[in-house]
Every structure is written in C-alpha cells, then in structure tokens.
C-alpha positions as CSV (number, residue, x, y, z in Angstrom):
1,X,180.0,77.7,57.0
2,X,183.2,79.0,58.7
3,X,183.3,81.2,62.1
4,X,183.2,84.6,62.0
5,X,186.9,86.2,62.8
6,X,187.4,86.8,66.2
7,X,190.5,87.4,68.4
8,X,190.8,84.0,71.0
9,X,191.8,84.6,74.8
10,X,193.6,81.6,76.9
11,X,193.8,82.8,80.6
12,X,195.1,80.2,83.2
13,X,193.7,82.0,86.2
14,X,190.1,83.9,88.0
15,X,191.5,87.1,87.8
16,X,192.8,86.9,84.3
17,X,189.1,85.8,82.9
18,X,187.6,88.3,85.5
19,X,189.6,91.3,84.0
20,X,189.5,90.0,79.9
21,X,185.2,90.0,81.2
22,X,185.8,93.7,82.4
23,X,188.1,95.1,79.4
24,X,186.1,93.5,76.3
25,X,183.2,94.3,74.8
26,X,181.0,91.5,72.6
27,X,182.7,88.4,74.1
28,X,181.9,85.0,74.3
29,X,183.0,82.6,77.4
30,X,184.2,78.9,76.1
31,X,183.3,76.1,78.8
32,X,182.9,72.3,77.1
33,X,182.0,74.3,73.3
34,X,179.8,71.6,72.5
35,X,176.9,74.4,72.2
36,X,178.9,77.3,71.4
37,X,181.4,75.8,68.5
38,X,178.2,74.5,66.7
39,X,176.7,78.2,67.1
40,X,179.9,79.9,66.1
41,X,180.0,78.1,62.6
42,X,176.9,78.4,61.8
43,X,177.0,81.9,62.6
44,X,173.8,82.0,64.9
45,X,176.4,83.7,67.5
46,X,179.2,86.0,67.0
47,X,181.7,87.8,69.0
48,X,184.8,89.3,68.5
49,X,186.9,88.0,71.4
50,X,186.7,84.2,72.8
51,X,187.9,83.8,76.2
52,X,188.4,79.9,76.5
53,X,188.3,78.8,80.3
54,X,189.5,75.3,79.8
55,X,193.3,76.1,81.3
56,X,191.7,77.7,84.5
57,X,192.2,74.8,86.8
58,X,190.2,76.7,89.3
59,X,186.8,76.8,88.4
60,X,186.9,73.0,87.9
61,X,185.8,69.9,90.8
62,X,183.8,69.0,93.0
63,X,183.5,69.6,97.3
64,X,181.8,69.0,100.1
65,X,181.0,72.2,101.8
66,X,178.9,73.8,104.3
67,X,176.8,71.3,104.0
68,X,175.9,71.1,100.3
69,X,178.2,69.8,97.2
70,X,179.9,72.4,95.4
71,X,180.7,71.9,92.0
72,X,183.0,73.8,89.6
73,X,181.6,75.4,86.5
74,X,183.7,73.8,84.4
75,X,183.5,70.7,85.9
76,X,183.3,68.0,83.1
77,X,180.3,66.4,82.7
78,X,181.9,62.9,82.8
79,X,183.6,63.9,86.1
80,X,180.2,64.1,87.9
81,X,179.3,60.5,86.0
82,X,182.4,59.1,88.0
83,X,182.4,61.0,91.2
84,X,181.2,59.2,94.3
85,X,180.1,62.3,96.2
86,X,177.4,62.8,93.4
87,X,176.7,59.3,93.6
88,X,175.8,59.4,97.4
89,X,174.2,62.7,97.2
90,X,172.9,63.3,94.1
91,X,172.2,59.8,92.5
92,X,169.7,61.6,90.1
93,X,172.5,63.5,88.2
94,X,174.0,60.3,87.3
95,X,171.3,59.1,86.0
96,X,170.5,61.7,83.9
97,X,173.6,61.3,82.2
98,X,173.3,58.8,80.6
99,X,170.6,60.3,78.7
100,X,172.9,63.5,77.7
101,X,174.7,63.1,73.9
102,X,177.0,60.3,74.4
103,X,181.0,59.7,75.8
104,X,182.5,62.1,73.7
105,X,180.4,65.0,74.1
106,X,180.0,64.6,78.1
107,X,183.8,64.0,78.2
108,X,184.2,67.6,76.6
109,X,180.9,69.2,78.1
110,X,180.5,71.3,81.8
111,X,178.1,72.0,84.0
112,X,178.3,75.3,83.8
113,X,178.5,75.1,80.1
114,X,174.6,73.7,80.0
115,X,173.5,76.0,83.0
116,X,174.6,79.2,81.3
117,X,173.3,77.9,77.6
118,X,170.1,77.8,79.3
119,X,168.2,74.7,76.8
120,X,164.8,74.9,78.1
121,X,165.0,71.2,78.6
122,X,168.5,70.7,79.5
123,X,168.4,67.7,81.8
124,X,171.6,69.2,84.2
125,X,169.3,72.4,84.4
126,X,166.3,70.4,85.6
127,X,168.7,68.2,88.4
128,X,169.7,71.8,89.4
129,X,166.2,72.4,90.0
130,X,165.6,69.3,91.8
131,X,168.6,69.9,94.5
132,X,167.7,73.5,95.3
133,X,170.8,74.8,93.4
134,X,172.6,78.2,94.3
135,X,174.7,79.4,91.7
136,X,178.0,81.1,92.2
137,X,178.3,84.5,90.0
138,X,181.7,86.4,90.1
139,X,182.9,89.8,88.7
140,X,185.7,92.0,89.1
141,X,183.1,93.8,91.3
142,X,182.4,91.3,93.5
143,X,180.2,88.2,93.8
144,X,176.9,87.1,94.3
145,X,174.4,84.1,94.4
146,X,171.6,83.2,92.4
147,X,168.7,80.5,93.3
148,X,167.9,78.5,90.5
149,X,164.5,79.3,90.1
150,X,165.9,83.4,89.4
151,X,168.8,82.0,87.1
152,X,166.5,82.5,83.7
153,X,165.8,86.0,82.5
154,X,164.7,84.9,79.2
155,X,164.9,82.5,76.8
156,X,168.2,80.5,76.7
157,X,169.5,83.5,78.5
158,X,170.8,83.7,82.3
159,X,170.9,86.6,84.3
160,X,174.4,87.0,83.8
161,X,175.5,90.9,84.0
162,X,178.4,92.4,81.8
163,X,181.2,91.1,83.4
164,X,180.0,88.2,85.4
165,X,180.8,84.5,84.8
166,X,179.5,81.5,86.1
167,X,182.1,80.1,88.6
168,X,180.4,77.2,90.9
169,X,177.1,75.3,91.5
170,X,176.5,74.2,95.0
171,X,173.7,71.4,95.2
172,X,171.2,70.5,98.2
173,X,172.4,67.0,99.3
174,X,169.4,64.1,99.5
175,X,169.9,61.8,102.6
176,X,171.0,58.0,101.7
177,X,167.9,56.2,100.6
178,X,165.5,58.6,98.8
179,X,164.1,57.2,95.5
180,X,164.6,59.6,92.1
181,X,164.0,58.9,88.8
182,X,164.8,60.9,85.6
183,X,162.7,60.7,82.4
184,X,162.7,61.9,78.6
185,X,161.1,62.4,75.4
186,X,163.2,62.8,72.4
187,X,163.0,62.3,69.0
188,X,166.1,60.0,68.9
189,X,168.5,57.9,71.5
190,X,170.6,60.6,73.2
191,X,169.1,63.7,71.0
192,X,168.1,67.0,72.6
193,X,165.0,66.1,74.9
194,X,161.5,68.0,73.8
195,X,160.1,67.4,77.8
196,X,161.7,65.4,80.7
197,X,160.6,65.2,84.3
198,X,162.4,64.5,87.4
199,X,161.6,63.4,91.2
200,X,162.8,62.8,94.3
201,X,161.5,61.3,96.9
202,X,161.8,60.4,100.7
203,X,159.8,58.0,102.7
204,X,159.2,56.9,106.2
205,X,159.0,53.4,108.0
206,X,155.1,53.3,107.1
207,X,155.8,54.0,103.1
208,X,154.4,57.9,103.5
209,X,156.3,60.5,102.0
210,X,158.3,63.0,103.7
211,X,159.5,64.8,101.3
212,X,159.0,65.4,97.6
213,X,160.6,67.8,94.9
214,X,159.2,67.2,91.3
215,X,160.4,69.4,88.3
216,X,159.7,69.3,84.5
217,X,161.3,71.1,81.8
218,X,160.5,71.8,78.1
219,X,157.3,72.8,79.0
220,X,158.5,76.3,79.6
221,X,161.6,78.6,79.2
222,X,163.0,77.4,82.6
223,X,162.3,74.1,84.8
224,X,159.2,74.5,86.9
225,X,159.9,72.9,90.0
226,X,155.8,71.4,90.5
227,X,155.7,73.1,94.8
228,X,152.1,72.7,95.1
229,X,152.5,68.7,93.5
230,X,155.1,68.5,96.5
231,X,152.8,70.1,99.4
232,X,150.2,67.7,98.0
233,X,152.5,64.1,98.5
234,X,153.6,65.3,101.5
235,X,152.2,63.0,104.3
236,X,150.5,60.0,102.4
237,X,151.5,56.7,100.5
238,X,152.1,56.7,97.0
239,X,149.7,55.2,94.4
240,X,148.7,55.7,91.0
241,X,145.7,57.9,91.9
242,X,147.8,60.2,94.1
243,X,150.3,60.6,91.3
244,X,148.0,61.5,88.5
245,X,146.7,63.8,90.6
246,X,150.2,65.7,91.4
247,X,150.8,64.9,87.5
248,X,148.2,67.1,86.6
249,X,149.8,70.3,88.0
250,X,151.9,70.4,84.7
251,X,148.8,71.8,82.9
252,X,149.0,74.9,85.3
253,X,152.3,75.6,83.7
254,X,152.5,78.8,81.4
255,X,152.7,77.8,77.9
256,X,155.4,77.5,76.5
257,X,156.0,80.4,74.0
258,X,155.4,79.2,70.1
259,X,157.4,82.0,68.7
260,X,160.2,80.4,70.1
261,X,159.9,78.2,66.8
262,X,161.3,81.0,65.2
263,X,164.6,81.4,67.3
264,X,167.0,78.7,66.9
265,X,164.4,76.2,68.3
266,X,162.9,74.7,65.6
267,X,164.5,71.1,65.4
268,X,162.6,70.4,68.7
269,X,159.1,72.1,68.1
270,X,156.1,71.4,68.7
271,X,152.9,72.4,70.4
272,X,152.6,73.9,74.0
273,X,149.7,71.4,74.3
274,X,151.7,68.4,73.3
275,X,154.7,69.3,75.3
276,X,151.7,69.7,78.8
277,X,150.8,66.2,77.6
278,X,154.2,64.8,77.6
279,X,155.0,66.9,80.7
280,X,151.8,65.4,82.6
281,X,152.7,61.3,81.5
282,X,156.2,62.1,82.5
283,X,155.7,63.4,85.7
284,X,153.5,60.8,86.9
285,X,155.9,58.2,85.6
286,X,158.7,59.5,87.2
287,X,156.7,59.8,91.3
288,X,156.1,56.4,90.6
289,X,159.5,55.5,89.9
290,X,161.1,57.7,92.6
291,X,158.2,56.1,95.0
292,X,159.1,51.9,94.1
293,X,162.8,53.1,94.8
294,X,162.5,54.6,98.1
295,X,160.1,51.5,99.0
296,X,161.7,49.0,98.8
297,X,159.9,45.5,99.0
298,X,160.4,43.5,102.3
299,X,162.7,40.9,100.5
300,X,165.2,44.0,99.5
301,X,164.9,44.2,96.0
C-alpha cells in the first residue's frame, strides 16, 4: 500500500515544532519512524501533516543532571548502546538492546520514539520503569513532568495533550555494583517480545538485599513495576524459594485485555493466562540473575 497524502514539516528548532504542535490539527510527530513509517503505509495511521524532528539537534543526548541522567527524546537508540554514562548507571539498558530489532533499526530508532509508541512490551518502556523515569513533556504553554507509572492512558497511547511532545527522559541512576538482568519471550531472534521481565538488584557485605525494583511488561497495557515483590526481597538473601515467591506477584497483575487482539496487536497474541505464565518464569529468572551478579563469588568471577 502507499501513504496517505499528507503535507511534511522539517523544523530545526523547539519552538518551531512547539508552534507547527500548536497551529495543526491531525498531526503526526516523526522520531526514529521505525513504528510510524510501517503504520503510515499500511494505512493503520493517518494524518495530514508530518512534522519530522530528526534536524532538531536539541532534543537529542545524553547528561548528567541533578543527580539523575537525562536523555534526549530523540536520542538514538544506538547512542545509549555506546554511551558510557548509561553503561555506569544504567547497565540494564544496554543490555536490553541487544534484544531490540537489530543495527539498522536501533541506528534509526529513539527513545522517545518507543516511549511515546507505547508497545505494551517495549523493552526501553520497561528499563524506564526499572529507573524510576520522569518524563519531560513541553508545549507552547508550558511544561510539565510525568512519572512513568502515569505515562499510559490507554493502550499504546501516552498522556500526551494536544500540543505537547515528548522532549527528555531523565533516569534514576543505580550505584556501581548492583546486579540486573533483562529477559524475553519472542516468537523469533530480535522480533517484538510477547512478555519480558527486568530487575535490579543491590546487595550488602552479608549477600542481603538492599534494594530491589522488578518490572514485567506484556502482561498488561503498561509495565507493572512488581512494589510489593520489592518490599518482600528487601532485607534477606536470595534463593530460589524467595524468588518464586516474589515471581508469583505477576499473577496479581490485571489481565491483560483480549480485545486488544483486535487492534493492531494480533501478530503477538495470545492468552492473558499464557502471558501471567511467561510473566511469572521470567520474573523469577531474572531476580536470580540480577542476585548472582551483584554476588559475586569470593574468587571474583
């Protein structure tokens, strides 16, 4: 199929995008397009102006800042696979690149791009989760900050208001030495994930955990960051009982919604019960990973 007509937009600067946002009705922002293009031309979106954001400089890199890292919107995915600050604060985003499409399409995609497309089991959305994320909302009204866990107000929809755009992520640093681990289920190498889990974890000199943040996505239309599995490793030593048992706060999860099936999701479906299964194995898999590397053995490997 070919696009739908449209008339394209190629501002350099905030204020430009900020006031095309304000003037024009039925619009469409273009971040990485490796979403959006496919949508376009198969005519499961449509708008009748593009504004592409790849020539605004500004919305793009990455910051230390107040104390947490600060990423541009359109910050290339690639850029946070090479980036050193990410890979002392936020080793778990790395890693969860490599399970996202392959060279090409992280050369081209954005953060922002995957927050805002809002996949239920978007692996960047889930890391997001994991580090507390604030995201950075602008307007020609004025700007504001959304938590992650408020960013979804429906499916594959953020809470974006007319006008607004995405224009920074800012991500809760983890101190040097925490254990995470990233897991997936897909259908094939590098395809769209149907459940992943994540975790972090921090330990003390005796091997008991300090700290714990443990999300899972697919298993509903947002990641559900697992609290009460958290307040529950807080304090004692990791093992395969204890982990089960903080595994098996995935069934609490609301299911997710079958009709879903029936909106652009169907490639990936199937049952709310399987996806709790795969959530629960995942989960577990993951503490225990996090757990081995943030205990090291005595020998240092």
């Amino acid at each position: 199929m070919k696009v739908a007509s449209f008339a394209y937009h190629d501002p350099t600067t905030i204020p430009e995008v900020l006031d095309l946002l304000d003037r024009l009705e039925d619009h469409r922002l273009l971040a990485g397009g490796q979403s959006l293009v496919p949508y376009l031309a198969f005519r499961m979106q449509r708008c009748r102006h593009l504004i592409d954001l790849n020539r605004v400089d500004a919305l793009a890199g990455i910051v230390e800042r107040d104390g947490r890292l600060r990423i541009g919107a359109m910050t290339r995915q690639r850029t946070l696979a090479n980036s050193p600050l990410v890979a002392s604060h936020a080793p778990v985003a790395q890693e969860a690149l490599k399970l996202i499409g392959h060279i090409a399409t992280r050369t081209r995609g954005t953060l922002g791009g995957s927050l805002c497309n809002l996949d239920p089991s978007a692996e960047l959305l889930g890391v997001s989760a994991l580090h507390d994320a604030v995201l950075h909302v602008e307007s020609r009204q004025g700007a504001r900050d959304v938590a992650i866990g408020g960013w979804a107000e429906d499916f594959m929809k953020p809470v974006l208001a007319p006008g607004e755009m995405l224009r920074a992520i800012s991500w809760e640093p983890w101190p040097a030495g925490h254990g995470h681990a990233i897991l997936e289920f897909s259908k094939r190498h590098h395809d769209y994930a149907i459940v992943a889990a994540g975790a972090l974890i921090a330990v003390d000199a005796d091997r008991r955990i300090t700290r714990a943040a443990v999300v899972v996505m697919g298993c509903s239309i947002a990641p559900v960051r697992l609290t009460s599995a958290e307040a529950m490793l807080k304090g004692r030593k990791g093992s395969v009982p204890l982990f089960a048992e903080a595994a098996a706060e995935v069934a609490k999860i609301d299911p997710f919604p079958d009709e879903f099936a029936h909106q652009g999701y169907p490639r990936r479906f199937v049952s709310s019960q399987f996806r709790h299964q795969l959530g629960l194995v995942l989960v577990r898999r993951a503490l225990a990973q996090g757990y081995a590397r943030a205990t090291p053995h005595p020998d240092g490997n």
